[in-house]
ZADRENTOR-543308 format. One record per residue (C-alpha): residue number from 1; residue in one letter; chain; x, y, z. Coordinates in nm, 4 decimals. Layout:
% ZADRENTOR-543308
[NUM, 'A', 'A', [X, Y, Z]]
...
//
This chain:
% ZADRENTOR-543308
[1, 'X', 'A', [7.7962, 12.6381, 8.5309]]
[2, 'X', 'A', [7.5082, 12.9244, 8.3884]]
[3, 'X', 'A', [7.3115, 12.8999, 8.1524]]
[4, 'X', 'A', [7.5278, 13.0154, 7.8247]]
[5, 'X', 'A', [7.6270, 12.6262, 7.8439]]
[6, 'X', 'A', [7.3761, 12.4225, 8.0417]]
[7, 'X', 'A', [7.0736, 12.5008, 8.1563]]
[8, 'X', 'A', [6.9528, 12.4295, 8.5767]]
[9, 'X', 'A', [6.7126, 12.1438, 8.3890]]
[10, 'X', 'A', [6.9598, 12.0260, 8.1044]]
[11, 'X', 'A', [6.9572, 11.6491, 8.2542]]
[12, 'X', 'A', [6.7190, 11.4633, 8.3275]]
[13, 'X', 'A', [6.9073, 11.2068, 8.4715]]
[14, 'X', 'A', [7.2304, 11.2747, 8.6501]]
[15, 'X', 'A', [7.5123, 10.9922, 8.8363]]
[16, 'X', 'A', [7.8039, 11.1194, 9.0705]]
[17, 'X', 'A', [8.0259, 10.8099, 9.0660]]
[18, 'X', 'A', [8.2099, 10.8497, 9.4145]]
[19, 'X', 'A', [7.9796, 10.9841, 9.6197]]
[20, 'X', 'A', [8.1354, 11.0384, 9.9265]]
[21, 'X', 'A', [8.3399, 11.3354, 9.7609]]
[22, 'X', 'A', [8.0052, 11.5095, 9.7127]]
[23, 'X', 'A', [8.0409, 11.7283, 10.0273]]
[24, 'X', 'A', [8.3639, 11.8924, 9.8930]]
[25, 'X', 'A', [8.3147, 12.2537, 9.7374]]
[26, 'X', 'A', [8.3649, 12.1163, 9.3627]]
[27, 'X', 'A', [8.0748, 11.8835, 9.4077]]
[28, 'X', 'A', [7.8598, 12.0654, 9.5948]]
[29, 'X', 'A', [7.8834, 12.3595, 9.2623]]
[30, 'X', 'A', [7.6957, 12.0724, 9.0539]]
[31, 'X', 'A', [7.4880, 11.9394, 9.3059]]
[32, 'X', 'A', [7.3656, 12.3189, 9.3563]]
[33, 'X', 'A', [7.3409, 12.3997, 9.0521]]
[34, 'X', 'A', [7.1407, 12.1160, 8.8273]]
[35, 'X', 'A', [6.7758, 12.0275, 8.9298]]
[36, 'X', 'A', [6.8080, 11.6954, 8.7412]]
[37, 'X', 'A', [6.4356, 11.4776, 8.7797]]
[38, 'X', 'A', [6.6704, 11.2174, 8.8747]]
[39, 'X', 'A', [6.9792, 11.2058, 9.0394]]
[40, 'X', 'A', [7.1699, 10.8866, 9.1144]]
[41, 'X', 'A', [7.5178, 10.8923, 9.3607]]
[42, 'X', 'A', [7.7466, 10.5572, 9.3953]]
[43, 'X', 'A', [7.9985, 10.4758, 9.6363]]
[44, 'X', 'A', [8.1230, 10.1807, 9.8601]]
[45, 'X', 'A', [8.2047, 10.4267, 10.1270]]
[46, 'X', 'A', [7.9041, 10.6642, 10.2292]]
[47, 'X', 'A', [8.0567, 10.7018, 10.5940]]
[48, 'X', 'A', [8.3127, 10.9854, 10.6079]]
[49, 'X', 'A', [8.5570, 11.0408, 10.8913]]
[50, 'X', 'A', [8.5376, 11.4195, 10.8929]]
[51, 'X', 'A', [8.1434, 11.4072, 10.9619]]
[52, 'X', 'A', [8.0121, 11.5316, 10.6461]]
[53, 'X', 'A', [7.6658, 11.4191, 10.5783]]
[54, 'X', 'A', [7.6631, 11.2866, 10.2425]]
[55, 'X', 'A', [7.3287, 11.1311, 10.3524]]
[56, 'X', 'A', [7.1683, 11.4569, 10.3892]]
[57, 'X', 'A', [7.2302, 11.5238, 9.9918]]
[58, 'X', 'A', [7.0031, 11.2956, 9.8600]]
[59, 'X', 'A', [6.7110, 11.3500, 10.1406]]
[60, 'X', 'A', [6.8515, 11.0335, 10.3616]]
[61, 'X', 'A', [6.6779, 10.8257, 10.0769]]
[62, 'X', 'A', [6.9047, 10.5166, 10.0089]]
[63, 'X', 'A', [6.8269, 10.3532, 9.7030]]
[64, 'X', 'A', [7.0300, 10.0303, 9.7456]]
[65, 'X', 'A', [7.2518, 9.8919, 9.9987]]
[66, 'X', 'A', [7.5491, 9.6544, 9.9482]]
[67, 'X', 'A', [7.7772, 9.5658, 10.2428]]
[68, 'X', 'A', [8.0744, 9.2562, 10.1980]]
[69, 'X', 'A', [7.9029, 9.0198, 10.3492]]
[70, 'X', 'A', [7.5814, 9.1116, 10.1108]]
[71, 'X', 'A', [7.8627, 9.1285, 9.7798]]
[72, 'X', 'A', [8.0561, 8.8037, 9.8934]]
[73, 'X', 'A', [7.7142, 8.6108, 9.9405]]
[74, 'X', 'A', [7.5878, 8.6795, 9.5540]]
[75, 'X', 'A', [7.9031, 8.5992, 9.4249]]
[76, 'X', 'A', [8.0125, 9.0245, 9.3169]]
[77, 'X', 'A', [8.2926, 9.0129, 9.5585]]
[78, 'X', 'A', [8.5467, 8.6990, 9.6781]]
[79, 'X', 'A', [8.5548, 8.5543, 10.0272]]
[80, 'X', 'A', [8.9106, 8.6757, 10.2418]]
[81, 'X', 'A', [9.0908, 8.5930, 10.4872]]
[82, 'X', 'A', [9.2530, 8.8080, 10.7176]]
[83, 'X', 'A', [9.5735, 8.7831, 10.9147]]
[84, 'X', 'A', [9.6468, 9.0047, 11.1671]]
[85, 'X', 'A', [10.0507, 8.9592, 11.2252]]
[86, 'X', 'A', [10.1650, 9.0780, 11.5640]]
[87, 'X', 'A', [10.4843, 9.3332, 11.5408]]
[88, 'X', 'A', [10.6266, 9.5190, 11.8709]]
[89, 'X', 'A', [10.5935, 9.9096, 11.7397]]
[90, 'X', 'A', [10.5125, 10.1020, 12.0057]]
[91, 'X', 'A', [10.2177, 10.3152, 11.8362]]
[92, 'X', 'A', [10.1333, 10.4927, 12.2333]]
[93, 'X', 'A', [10.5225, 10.6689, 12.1649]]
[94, 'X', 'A', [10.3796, 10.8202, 11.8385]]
[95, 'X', 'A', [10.3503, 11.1655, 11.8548]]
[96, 'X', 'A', [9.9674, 11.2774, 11.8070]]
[97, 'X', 'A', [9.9024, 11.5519, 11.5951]]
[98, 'X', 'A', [9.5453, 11.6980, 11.4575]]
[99, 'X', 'A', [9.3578, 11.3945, 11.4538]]
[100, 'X', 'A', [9.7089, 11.1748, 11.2998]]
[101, 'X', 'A', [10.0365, 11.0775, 11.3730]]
[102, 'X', 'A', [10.3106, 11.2381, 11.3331]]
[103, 'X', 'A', [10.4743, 11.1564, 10.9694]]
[104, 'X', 'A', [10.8482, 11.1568, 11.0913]]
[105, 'X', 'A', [10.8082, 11.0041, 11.4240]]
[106, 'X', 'A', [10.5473, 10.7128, 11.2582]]
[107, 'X', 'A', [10.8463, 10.6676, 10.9568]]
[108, 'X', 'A', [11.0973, 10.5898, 11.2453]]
[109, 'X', 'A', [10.9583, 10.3641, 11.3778]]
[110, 'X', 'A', [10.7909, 10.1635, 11.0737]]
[111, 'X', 'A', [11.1252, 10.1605, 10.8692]]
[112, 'X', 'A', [11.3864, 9.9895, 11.0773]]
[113, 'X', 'A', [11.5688, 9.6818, 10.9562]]
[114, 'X', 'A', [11.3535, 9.4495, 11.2138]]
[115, 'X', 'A', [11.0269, 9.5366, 11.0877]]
[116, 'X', 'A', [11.1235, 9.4693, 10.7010]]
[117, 'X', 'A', [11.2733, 9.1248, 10.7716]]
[118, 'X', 'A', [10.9105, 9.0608, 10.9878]]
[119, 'X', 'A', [10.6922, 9.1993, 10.6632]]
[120, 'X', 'A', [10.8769, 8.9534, 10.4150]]
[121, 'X', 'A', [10.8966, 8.6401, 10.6340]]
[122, 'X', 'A', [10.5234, 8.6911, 10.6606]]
[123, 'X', 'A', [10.5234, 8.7862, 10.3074]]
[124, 'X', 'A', [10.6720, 8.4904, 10.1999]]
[125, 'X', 'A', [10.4432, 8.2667, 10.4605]]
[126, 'X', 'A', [10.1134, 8.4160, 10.2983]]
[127, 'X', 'A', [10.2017, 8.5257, 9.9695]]
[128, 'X', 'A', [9.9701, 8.4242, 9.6368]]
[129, 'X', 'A', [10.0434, 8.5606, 9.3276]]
[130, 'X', 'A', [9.9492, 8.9246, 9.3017]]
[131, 'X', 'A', [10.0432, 9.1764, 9.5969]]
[132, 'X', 'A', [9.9305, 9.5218, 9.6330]]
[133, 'X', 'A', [10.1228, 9.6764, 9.9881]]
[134, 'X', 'A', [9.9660, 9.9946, 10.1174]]
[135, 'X', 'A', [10.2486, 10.2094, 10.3057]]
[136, 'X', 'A', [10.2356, 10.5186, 10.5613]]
[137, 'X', 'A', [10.4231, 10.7523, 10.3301]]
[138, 'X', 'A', [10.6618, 10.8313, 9.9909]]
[139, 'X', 'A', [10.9052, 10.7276, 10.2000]]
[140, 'X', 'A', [10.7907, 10.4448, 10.3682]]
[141, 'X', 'A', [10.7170, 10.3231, 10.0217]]
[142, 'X', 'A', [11.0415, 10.3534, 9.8977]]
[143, 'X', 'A', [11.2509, 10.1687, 10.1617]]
[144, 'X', 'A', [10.9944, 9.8791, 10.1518]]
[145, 'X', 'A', [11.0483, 9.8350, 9.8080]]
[146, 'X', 'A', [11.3987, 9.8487, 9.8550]]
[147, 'X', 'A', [11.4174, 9.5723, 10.1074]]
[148, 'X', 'A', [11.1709, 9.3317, 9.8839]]
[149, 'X', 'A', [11.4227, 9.4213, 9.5838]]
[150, 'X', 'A', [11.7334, 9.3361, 9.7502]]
[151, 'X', 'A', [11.5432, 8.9850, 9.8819]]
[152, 'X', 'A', [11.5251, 8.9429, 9.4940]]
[153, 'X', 'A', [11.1168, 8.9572, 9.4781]]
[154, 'X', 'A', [10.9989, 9.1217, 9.1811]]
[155, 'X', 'A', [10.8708, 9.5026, 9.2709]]
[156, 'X', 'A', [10.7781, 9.8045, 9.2054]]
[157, 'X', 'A', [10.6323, 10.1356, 9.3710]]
[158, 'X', 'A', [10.3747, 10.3972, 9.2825]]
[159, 'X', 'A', [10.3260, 10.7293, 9.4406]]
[160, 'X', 'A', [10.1410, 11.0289, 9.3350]]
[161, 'X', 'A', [10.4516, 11.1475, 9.1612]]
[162, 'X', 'A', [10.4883, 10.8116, 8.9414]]
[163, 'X', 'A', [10.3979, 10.9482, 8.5829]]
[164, 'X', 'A', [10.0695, 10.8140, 8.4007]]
[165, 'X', 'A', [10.2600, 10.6309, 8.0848]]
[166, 'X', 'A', [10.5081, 10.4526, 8.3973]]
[167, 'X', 'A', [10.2075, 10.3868, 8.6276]]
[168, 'X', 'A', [10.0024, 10.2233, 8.3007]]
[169, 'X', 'A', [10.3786, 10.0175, 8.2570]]
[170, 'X', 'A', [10.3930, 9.9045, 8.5789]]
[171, 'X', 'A', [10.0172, 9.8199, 8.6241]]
[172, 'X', 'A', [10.0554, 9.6293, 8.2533]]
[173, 'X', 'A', [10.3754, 9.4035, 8.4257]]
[174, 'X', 'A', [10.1634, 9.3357, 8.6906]]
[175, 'X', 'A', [9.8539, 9.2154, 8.5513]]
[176, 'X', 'A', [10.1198, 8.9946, 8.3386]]
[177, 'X', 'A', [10.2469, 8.8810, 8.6575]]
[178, 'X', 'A', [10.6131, 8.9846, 8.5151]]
[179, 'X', 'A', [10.5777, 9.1490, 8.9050]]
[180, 'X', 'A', [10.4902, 9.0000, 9.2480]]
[181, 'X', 'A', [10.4000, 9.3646, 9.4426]]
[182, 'X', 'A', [10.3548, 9.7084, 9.4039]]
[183, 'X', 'A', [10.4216, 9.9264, 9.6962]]
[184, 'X', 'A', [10.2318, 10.2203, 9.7372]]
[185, 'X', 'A', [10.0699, 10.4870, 9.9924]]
[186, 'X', 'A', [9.7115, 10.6053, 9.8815]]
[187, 'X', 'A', [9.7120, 10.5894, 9.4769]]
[188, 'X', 'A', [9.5116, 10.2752, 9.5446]]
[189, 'X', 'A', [9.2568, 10.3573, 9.7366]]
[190, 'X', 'A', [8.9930, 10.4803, 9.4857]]
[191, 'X', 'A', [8.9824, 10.4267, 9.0768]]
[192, 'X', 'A', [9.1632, 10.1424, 9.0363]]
[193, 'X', 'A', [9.0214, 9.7849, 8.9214]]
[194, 'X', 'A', [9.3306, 9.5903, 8.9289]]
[195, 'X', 'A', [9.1367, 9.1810, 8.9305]]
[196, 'X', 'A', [9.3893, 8.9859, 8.9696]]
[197, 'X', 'A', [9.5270, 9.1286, 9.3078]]
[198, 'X', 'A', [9.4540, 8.8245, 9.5545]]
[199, 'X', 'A', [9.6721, 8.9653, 9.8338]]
[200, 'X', 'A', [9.6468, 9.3350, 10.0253]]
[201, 'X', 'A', [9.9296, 9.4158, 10.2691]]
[202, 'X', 'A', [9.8659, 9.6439, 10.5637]]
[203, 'X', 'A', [10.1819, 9.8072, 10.6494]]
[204, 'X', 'A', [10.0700, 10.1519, 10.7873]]
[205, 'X', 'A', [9.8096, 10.2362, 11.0658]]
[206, 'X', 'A', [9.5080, 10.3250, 10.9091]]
[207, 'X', 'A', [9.2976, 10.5084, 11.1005]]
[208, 'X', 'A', [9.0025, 10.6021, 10.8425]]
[209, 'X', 'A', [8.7061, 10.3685, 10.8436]]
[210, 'X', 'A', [8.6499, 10.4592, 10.4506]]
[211, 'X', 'A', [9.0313, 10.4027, 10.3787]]
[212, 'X', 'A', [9.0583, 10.0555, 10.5098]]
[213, 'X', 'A', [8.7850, 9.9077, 10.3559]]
[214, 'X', 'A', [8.8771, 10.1354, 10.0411]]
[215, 'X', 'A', [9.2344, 9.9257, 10.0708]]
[216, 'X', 'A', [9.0283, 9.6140, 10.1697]]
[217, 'X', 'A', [8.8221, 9.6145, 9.8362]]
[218, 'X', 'A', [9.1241, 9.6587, 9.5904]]
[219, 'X', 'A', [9.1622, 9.2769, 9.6657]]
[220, 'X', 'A', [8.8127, 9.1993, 9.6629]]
[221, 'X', 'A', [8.7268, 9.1751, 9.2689]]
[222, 'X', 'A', [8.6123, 8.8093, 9.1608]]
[223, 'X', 'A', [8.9116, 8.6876, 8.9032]]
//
């Protein structure tokens, strides 16, 4: 960013898909550096959980607001429903730790045998066609798709270490329904526009605001 490549006024026009990134150091470099006569930010999440003001960036001036109900009402997004399916973890024993829990002690006590059977009964009660599962961690991720394997449901899992050519191969089987769910911890959240997923399963606590309804909408596209 100086002026050997662009100058401060080179655009007259700028957009920042994903807006709610815009207070992180990377963003902030373009956002300081361009005096665009227009500039234009997008996201479905403006409220960020560790109180950065993304607000602030564009002078508090909102240019257009859609919420769900707004979306589902002129036909952009699809109507839900949502079942909220009792289970007996004890989420007080947790250990609390900076504003989270604490990985290992959460994995404990969201991977034993009891839980599993109680995610595919309710699986199998609810299921559609097209199932994206969000998970608390790698690990998490794997044994879930473990146990849906084993109970012969077609499944796969995608984690930040899944390469690009298998995550475009597993993404491909899915939108040819060749696979019921893909298991998975926060690829999801952000980037993806998978239409044909018609079912989201919760599996993990989620204590972000932006995260759950970034989970929420994956399911949300009209199909």
């Amino acid at each position: 960013l100086n002026e050997k490549y662009f100058s401060k006024d080179y655009f007259d026009y700028i957009v920042i898909d994903e807006f709610h990134h815009s207070s992180a150091p990377s963003y902030l470099n373009i956002l300081n550096y361009f005096t665009p006569d227009f500039l234009l930010g997008l996201t479905a999440t403006p409220d960020r959980a560790d109180s950065g003001d993304i607000y602030k960036l564009c002078d508090y001036n909102i240019a257009y607001e859609c919420d769900f109900r707004v979306g589902i009402n002129n036909g952009w997004l699809v109507p839900f429903e949502y079942f909220g399916i009792y289970d007996d973890t004890d989420y007080s024993a947790i250990t609390w730790r900076s504003g989270k829990y604490d990985m290992e002690a959460l994995e404990n006590s969201l991977i034993v045998e009891k839980r599993m059977e109680l995610v595919y009964k309710k699986y199998m009660q609810y299921r559609k066609n097209s199932t994206i599962a969000f998970c608390a961690s790698v690990k998490h991720c794997k044994c879930m798709y473990k146990f849906f394997k084993k109970n012969k449901i077609a499944s796969e899992f995608i984690i930040g270490d899944t390469p690009v050519e298998k995550r475009q191969e597993i993404i491909q089987r899915f939108k040819d329904q060749k696979l019921d769910i893909i298991f998975t911890v926060d690829v999801f959240n952000e980037g993806v526009d998978i239409p044909c997923i018609d079912t989201i399963l919760f599996l993990r606590p989620t204590n972000a605001y932006t995260i759950f309804i970034q989970q929420l909408g994956r399911g949300l596209r009209t199909y």
